[in-house]
RODREN-275211 format. One line per 8 residues: number of its first residue (from 1); their letters; for each residue x, y, z of C-alpha. Coordinates in nm, 2 decimals, decimal comma. Each point is the difference from the previous one (the first is absolute). Layout:
<pts>
NUM	A	X/Y/Z | ...
</pts>
This chain:
<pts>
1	XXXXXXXX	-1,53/-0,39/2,65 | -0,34/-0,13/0,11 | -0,29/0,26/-0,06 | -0,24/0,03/0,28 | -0,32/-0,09/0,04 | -0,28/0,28/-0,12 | -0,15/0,20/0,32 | -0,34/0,15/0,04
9	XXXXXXXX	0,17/0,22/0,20 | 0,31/0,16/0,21 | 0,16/-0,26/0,17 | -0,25/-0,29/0,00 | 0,03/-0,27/-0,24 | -0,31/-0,25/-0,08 | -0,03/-0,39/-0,04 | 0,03/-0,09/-0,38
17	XXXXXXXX	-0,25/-0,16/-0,16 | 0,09/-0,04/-0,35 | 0,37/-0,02/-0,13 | 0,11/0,02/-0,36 | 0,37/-0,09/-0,07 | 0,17/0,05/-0,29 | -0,26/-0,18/-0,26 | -0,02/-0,01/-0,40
25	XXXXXXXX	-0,28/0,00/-0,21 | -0,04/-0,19/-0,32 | -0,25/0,03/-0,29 | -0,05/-0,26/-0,23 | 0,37/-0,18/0,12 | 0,14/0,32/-0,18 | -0,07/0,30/0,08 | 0,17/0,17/0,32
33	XXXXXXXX	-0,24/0,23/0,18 | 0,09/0,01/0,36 | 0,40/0,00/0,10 | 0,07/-0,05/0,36 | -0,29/0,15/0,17 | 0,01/0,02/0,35 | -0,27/0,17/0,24 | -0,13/-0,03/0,38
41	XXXXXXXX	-0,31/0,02/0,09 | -0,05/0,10/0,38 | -0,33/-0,11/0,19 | -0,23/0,28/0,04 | 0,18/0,21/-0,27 | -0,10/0,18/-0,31 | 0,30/-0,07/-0,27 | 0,01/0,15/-0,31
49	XXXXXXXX	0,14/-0,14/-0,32 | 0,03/0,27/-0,24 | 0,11/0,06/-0,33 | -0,13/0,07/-0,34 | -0,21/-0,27/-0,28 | 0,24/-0,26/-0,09 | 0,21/0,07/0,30 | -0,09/-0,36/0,17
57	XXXXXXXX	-0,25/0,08/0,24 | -0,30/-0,22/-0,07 | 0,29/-0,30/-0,11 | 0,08/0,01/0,40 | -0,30/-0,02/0,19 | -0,14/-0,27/-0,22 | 0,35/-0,15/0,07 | -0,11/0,00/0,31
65	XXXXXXXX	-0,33/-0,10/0,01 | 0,10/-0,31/-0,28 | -0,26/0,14/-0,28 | 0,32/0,00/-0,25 | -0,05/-0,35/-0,13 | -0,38/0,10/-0,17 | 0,27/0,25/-0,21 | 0,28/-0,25/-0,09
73	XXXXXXXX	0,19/0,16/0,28 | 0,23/-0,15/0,29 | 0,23/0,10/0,22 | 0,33/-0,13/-0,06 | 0,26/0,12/0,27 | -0,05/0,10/0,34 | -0,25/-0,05/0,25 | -0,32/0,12/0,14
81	XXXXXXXX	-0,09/-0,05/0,38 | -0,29/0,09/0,17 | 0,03/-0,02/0,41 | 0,31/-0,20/-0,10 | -0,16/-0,27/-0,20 | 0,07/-0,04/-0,31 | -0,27/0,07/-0,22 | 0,09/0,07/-0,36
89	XXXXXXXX	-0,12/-0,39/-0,07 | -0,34/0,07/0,11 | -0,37/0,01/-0,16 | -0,14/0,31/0,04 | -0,28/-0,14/0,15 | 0,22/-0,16/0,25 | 0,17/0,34/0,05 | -0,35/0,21/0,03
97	XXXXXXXX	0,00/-0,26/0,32 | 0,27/0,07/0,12 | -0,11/0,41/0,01 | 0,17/0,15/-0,28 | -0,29/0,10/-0,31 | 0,11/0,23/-0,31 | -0,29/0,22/-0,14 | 0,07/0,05/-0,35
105	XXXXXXXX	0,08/0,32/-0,21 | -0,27/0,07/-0,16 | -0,29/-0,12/0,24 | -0,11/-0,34/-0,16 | -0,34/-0,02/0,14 | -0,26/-0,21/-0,08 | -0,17/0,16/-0,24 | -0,34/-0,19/0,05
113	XXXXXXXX	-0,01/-0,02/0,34 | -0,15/0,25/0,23 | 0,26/0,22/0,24 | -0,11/-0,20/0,28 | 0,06/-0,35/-0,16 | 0,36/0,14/-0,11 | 0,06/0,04/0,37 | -0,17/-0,32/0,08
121	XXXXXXXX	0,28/-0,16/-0,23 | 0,24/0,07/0,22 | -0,10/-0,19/0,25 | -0,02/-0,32/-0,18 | 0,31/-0,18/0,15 | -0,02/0,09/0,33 | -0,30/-0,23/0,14 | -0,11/0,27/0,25
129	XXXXXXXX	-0,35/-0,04/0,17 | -0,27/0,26/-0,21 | 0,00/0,22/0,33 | 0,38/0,04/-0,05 | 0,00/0,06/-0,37 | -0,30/0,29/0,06 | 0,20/0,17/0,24 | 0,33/0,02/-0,22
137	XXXXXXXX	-0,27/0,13/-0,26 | -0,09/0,26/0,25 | 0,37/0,11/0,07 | 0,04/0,02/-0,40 | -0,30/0,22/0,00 | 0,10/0,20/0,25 | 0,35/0,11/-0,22 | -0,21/0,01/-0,31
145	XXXXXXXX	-0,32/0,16/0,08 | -0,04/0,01/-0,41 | 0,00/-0,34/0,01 | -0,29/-0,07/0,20 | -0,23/0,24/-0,18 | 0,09/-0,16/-0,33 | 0,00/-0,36/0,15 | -0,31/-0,14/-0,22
153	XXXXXXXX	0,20/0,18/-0,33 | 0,14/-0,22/-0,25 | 0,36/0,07/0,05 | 0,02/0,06/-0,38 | -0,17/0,29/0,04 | 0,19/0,15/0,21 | 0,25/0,33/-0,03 | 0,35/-0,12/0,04
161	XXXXXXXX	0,08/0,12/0,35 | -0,31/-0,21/0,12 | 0,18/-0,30/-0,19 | 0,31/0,10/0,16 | -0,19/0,03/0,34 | -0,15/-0,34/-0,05 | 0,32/-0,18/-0,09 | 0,16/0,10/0,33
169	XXXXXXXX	-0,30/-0,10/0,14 | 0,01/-0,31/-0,10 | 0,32/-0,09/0,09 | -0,09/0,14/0,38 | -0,23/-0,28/-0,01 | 0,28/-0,28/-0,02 | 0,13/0,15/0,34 | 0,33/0,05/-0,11
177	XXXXXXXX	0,29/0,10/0,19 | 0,18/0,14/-0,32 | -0,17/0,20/-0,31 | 0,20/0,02/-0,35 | -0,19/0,32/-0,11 | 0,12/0,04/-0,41 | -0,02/0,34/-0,14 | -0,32/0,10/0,25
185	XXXXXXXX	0,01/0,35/-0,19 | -0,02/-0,17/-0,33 | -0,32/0,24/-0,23 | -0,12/0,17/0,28 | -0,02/0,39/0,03 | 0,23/0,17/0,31 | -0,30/0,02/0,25 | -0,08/-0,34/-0,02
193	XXXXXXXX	0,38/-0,10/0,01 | 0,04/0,22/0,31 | -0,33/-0,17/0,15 | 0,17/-0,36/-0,07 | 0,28/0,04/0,17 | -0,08/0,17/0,29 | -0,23/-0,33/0,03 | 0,30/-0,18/-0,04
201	XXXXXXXX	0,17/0,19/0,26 | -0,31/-0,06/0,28 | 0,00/-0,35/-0,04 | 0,39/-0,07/0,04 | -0,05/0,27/0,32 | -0,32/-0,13/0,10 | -0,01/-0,37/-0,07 | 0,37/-0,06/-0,03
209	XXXXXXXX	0,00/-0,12/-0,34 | 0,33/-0,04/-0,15 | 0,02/0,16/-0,36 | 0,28/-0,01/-0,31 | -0,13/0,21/-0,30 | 0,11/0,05/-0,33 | -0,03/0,32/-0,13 | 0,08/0,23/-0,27
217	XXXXXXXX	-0,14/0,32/0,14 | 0,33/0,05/0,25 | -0,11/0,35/0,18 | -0,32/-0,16/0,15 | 0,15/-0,34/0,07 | 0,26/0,21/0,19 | -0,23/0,17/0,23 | -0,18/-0,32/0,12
225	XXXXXXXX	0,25/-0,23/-0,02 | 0,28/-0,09/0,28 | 0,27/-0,13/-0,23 | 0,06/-0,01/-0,37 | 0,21/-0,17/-0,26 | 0,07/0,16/-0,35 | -0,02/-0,25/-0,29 | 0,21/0,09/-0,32
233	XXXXXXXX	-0,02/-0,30/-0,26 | -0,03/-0,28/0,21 | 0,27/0,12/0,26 | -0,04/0,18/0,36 | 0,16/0,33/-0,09 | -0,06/0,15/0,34 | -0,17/-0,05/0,31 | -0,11/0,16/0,35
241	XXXXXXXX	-0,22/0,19/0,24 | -0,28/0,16/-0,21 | 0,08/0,31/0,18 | 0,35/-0,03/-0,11 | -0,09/-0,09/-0,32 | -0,25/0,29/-0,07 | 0,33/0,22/0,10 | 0,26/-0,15/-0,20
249	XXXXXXXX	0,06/0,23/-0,32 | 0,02/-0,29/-0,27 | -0,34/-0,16/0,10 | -0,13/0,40/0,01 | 0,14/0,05/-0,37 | -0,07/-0,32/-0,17 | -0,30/-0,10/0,20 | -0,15/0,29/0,18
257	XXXXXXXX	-0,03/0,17/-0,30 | 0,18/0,33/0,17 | 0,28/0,04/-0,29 | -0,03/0,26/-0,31 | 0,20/-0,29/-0,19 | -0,26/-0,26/-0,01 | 0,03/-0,35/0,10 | 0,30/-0,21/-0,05
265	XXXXXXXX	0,16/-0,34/0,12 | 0,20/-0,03/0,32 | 0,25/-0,18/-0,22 | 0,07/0,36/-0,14 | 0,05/0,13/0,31 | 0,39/0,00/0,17 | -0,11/-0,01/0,35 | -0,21/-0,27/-0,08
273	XXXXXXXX	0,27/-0,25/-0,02 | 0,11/0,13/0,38 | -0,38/-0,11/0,09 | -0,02/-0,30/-0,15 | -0,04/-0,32/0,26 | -0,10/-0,28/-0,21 | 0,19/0,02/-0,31 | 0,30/-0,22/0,02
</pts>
């Protein structure tokens, strides 16, 4: 049976952008990370890709945005289409062009540079007029008010939600139509996780960005996102509506956290094999 396309809501279904089907992942011509991953990635959508560390996440988006080849890594099987062009054989740089940018878990600024010349680095392949590139500054300002007071700091010296805050930033500045955010929650306390997303959430509602995340904190991904996938060594376990996901009683025990019998693997779990989609 073909599976539908995700919705952002009742009824209406959007324009894909990105499409994964069925890929593998290979480390070092041995090692089997990813097996038979598939996604969509509506335009204008928040999609979650959840799961916990090891589970695959941060293997698929830099699938996706090509980065595996600096790791020894290369996708093997399947495809990877992005407004139904191939893409999977791209530079990265070629595929920042095209409007699809990945900010990294774990911030990767540059340390010696101010904020503001972060931002600025953004903006290096686009060959936009200085008026242009000041007013993008000024929209990234305007969603990170932080950023501007702290836009002369060395972005070493920064906490790690003004890192975080920067890297997103930064990739604003490429204009991209697409944003690969990897673990945006990554060290930072709950406030400033709540403060991030809802960020997040303003510029997909305000600016239209489109957004896939990775992320291993499921119960706020949930409450921003439109659609999810659960990853479960290397496999989509389940998918759907985040609503419906937030609902379901699996994801509630083994991911919510709301279970007196601690965490354990869908693959111990009965109806799990009812769910299941992807596995063949």
């Amino acid at each position: 049976m073909q599976k539908d396309r995700p919705m952002l809501d009742a009824g209406h279904t959007e324009e894909t952008l990105l499409e994964v089907n069925n890929i593998e992942v290979i480390y070092n011509h041995v090692i089997l990370v990813l097996k038979g991953v598939s996604l969509t990635v509506p335009k204008g959508g928040i999609t979650a890709l959840l799961g916990g560390n090891g589970a695959g996440k941060t293997t698929t988006l830099k699938a996706i945005s090509n980065l595996l080849k600096s790791e020894r890594g290369e996708v093997t099987k399947g495809t990877i289409t992005y407004r139904g062009e191939r893409v999977q054989d791209l530079m990265p740089s070629d595929l920042v062009k095209k409007g699809v940018i990945q900010v990294m878990e774990g911030r990767h600024c540059f340390e010696h540079l101010t904020v503001e010349e972060n931002l600025l680095t953004g903006a290096y392949t686009r060959g936009s007029s200085r008026a242009e590139i000041d007013a993008d500054l000024e929209l990234v300002y305007s969603y990170f008010p932080r950023l501007k007071e702290r836009r002369k700091s060395l972005a070493g010296y920064t906490s790690g939600g003004e890192q975080q805050m920067c890297a997103i930033g930064r990739a604003l500045m490429s204009r991209p139509e697409t944003i690969l955010l990897d673990e945006p929650s990554m060290g930072l306390a709950p406030q400033l996780v709540e403060q991030i997303f809802h960020i997040v959430k303003s510029l997909n509602e305000e600016e239209g960005y489109t957004f896939l995340l990775a992320e291993q904190n499921t119960n706020v991904a949930l409450r921003f996102a439109h659609y999810g996938y659960i990853l479960e060594s290397g496999r989509v376990v389940m998918d759907g509506a985040a609503d419906s996901l937030r609902e379901n009683p699996d994801v509630k025990e083994f991911y919510l956290g709301m279970s007196d019998e601690g965490r354990k693997s869908f693959r111990d779990v009965r109806s799990y094999r009812r769910r299941k989609r992807w596995l063949a």
